[in-house]
C-alpha positions as CSV (number, residue, x, y, z in Angstrom):
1,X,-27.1,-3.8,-5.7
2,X,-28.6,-3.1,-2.9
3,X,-26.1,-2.0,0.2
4,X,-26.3,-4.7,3.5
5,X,-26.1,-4.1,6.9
6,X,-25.9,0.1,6.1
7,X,-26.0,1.0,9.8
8,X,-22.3,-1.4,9.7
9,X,-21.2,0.3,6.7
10,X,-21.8,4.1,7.7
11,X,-20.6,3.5,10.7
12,X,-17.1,2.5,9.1
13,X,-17.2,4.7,6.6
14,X,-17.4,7.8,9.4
15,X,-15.2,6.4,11.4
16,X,-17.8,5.5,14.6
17,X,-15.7,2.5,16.3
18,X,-18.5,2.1,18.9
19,X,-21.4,2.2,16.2
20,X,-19.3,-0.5,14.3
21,X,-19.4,-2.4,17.5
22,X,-22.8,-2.3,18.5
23,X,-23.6,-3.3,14.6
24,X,-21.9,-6.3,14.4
25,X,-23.0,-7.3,18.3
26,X,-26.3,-7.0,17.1
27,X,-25.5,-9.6,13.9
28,X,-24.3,-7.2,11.1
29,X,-21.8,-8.6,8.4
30,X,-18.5,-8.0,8.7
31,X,-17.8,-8.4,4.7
32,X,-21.2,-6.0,3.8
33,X,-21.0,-4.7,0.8
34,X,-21.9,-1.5,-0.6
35,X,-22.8,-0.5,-4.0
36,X,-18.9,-0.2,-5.3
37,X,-18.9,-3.5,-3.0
38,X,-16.7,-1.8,-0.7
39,X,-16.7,-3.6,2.4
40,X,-16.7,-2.1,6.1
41,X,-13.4,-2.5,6.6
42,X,-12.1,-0.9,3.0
43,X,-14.1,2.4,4.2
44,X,-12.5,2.5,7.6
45,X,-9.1,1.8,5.5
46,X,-10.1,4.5,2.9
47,X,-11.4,7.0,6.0
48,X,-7.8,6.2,8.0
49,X,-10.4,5.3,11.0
50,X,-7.9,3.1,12.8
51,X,-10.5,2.3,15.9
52,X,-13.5,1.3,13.2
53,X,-11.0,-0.7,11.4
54,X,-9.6,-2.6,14.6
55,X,-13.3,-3.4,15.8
56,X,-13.5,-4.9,12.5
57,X,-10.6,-6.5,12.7
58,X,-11.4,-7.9,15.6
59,X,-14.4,-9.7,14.1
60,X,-12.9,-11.3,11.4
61,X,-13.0,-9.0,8.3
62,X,-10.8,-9.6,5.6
63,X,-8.5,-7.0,5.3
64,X,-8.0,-8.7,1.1
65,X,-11.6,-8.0,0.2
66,X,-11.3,-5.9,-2.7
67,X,-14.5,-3.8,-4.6
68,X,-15.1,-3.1,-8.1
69,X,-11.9,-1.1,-8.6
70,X,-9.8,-3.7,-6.9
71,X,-9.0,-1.8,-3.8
72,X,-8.7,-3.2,-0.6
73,X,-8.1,-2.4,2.9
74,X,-4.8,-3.4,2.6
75,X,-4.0,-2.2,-0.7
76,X,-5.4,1.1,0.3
77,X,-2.7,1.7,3.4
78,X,-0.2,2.2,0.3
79,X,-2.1,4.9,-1.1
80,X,-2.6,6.4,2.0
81,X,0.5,5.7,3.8
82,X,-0.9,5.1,6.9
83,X,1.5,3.1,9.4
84,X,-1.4,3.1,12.0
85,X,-4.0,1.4,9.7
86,X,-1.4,-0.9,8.1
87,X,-0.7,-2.3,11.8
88,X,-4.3,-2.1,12.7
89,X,-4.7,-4.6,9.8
90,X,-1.4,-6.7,10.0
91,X,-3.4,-8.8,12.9
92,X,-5.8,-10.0,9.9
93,X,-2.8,-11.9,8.2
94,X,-3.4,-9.8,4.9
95,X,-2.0,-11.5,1.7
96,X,0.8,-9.2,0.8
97,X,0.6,-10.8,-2.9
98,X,-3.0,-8.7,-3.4
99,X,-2.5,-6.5,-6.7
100,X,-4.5,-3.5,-7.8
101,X,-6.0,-2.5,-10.4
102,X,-2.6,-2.0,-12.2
103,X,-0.9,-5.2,-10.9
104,X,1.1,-3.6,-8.1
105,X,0.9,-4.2,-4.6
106,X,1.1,-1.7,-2.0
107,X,4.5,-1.3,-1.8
108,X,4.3,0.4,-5.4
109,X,1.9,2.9,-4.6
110,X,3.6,3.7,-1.5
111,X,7.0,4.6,-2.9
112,X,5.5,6.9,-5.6
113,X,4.1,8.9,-3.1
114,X,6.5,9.3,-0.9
115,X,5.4,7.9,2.2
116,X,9.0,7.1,3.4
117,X,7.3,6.3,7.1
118,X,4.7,3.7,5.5
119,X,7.6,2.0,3.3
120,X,10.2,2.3,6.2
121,X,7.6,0.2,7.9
122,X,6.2,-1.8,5.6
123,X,9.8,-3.3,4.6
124,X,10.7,-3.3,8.5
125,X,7.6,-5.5,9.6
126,X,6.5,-7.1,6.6
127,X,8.6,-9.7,4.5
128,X,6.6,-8.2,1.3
129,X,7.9,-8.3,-2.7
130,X,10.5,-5.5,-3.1
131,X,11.2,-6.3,-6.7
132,X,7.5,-7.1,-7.7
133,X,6.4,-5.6,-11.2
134,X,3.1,-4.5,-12.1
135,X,1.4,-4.6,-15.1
136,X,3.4,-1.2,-16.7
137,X,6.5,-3.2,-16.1
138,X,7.7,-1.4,-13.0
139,X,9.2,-2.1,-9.4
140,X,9.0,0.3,-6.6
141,X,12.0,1.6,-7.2
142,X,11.7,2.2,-10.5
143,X,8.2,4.0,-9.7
144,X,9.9,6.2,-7.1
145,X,12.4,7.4,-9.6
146,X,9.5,7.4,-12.5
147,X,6.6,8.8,-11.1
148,X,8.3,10.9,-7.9
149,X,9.6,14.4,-7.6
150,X,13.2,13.5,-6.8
151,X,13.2,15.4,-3.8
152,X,14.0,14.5,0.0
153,X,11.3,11.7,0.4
154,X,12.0,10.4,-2.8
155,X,15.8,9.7,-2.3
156,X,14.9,8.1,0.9
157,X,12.8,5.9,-0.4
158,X,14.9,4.8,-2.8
159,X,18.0,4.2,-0.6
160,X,15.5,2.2,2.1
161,X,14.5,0.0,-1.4
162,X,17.9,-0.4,-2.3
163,X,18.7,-1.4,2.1
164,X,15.7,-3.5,1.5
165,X,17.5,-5.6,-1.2
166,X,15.8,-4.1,-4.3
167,X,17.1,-4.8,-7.4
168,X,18.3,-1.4,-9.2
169,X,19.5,-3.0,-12.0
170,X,15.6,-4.4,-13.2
171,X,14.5,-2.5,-16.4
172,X,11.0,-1.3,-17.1
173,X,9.1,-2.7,-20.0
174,X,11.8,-0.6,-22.5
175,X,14.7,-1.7,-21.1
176,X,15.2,1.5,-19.1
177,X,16.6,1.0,-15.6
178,X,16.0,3.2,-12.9
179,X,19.6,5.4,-12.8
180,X,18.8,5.8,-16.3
181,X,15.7,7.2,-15.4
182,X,16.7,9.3,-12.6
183,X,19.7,10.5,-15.3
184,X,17.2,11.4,-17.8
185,X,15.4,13.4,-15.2
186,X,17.9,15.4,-13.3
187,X,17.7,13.5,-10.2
188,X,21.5,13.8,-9.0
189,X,21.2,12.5,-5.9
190,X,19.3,9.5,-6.5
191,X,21.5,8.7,-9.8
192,X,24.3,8.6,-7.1
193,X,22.3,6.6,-4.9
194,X,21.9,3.9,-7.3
195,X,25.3,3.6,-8.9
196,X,27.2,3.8,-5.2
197,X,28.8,0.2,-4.6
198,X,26.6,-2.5,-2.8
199,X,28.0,-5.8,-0.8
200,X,31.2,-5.4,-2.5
201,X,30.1,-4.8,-5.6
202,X,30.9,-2.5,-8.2
């Protein structure tokens, strides 16, 4: 395929908020596609160019476009746990619903990789899925405990979740919830974190 409106896309992709101006004043498409059919707006998301991306905004990009790995601009502030772009974007109304490649949505992402700001936020300022499941069967609290290290970000994560009205007692695909997980794996602190009592329960 080839790429339209290049001069729109490069300028995203580097991060150039007054080139992505001038492009689309002078008539370039705001949902371009490249040859991954990334659009402007995913490679200012991908590039954490907060200016390009609020140009873009600006001019009606779709912050749900997704390319041919299912990526999006929005799906890509979980990955990167950027606050700055996930505001930038929450202007665009983006669908918090959009799932990845592996069924998740950003929130997933975003707690297996510790970005306690980014989830603090997201959960804060967005009225997103905190018990969604993706296609391996997981939440994002079982993905914290799962895929993360256990450490400092980890058990913050997990007790913002858990704040956030998660559901600790949701299994994966095996049955396996995540204390059990987090007792499998050593994780003290977090094993305490999910068994302490909640709303007066025991």
């Amino acid at each position: 395929m080839t790429p339209h409106d290049p001069a729109l896309l490069d300028a995203a992709r580097e991060g150039d908020a007054d080139a992505v101006r001038s492009a689309l004043a002078a008539g370039a498409d705001p949902e371009a596609r490249d040859d991954h059919r990334r659009t402007p707006l995913l490679l200012a998301s991908l590039g954490d160019h907060v200016g390009a991306a609020e140009a873009l905004v600006a001019a009606g990009a779709d912050p749900n476009a997704q390319d041919d790995r299912e990526d999006s601009p929005w799906l890509v502030t979980g990955v990167t746990g950027s606050v700055a772009m996930m505001r930038a974007l929450l202007p665009a109304r983006p669908d918090l619903k959009v799932r990845n490649r592996f069924g998740g949505i950003a929130l997933i992402p975003a707690s297996e990789r510790g970005h306690v700001d980014y989830v603090r936020a997201l959960l804060n300022e967005t009225d997103i899925d905190v018990d969604h499941v993706n296609r391996l069967g997981w939440t994002a609290l079982l993905e914290a405990v799962i895929l993360g290290d256990g450490g400092r970000a980890h058990q913050e994560i997990v007790q913002l979740l858990i704040a956030a009205g998660a559901s600790p007692e949701l299994p994966d695909g095996d049955g396996v919830t995540a204390l059990e997980h987090a007792e499998r794996r050593g994780f003290t602190e977090i094993a305490g974190l999910l068994s302490a009592p909640r709303d007066g329960r025991p």
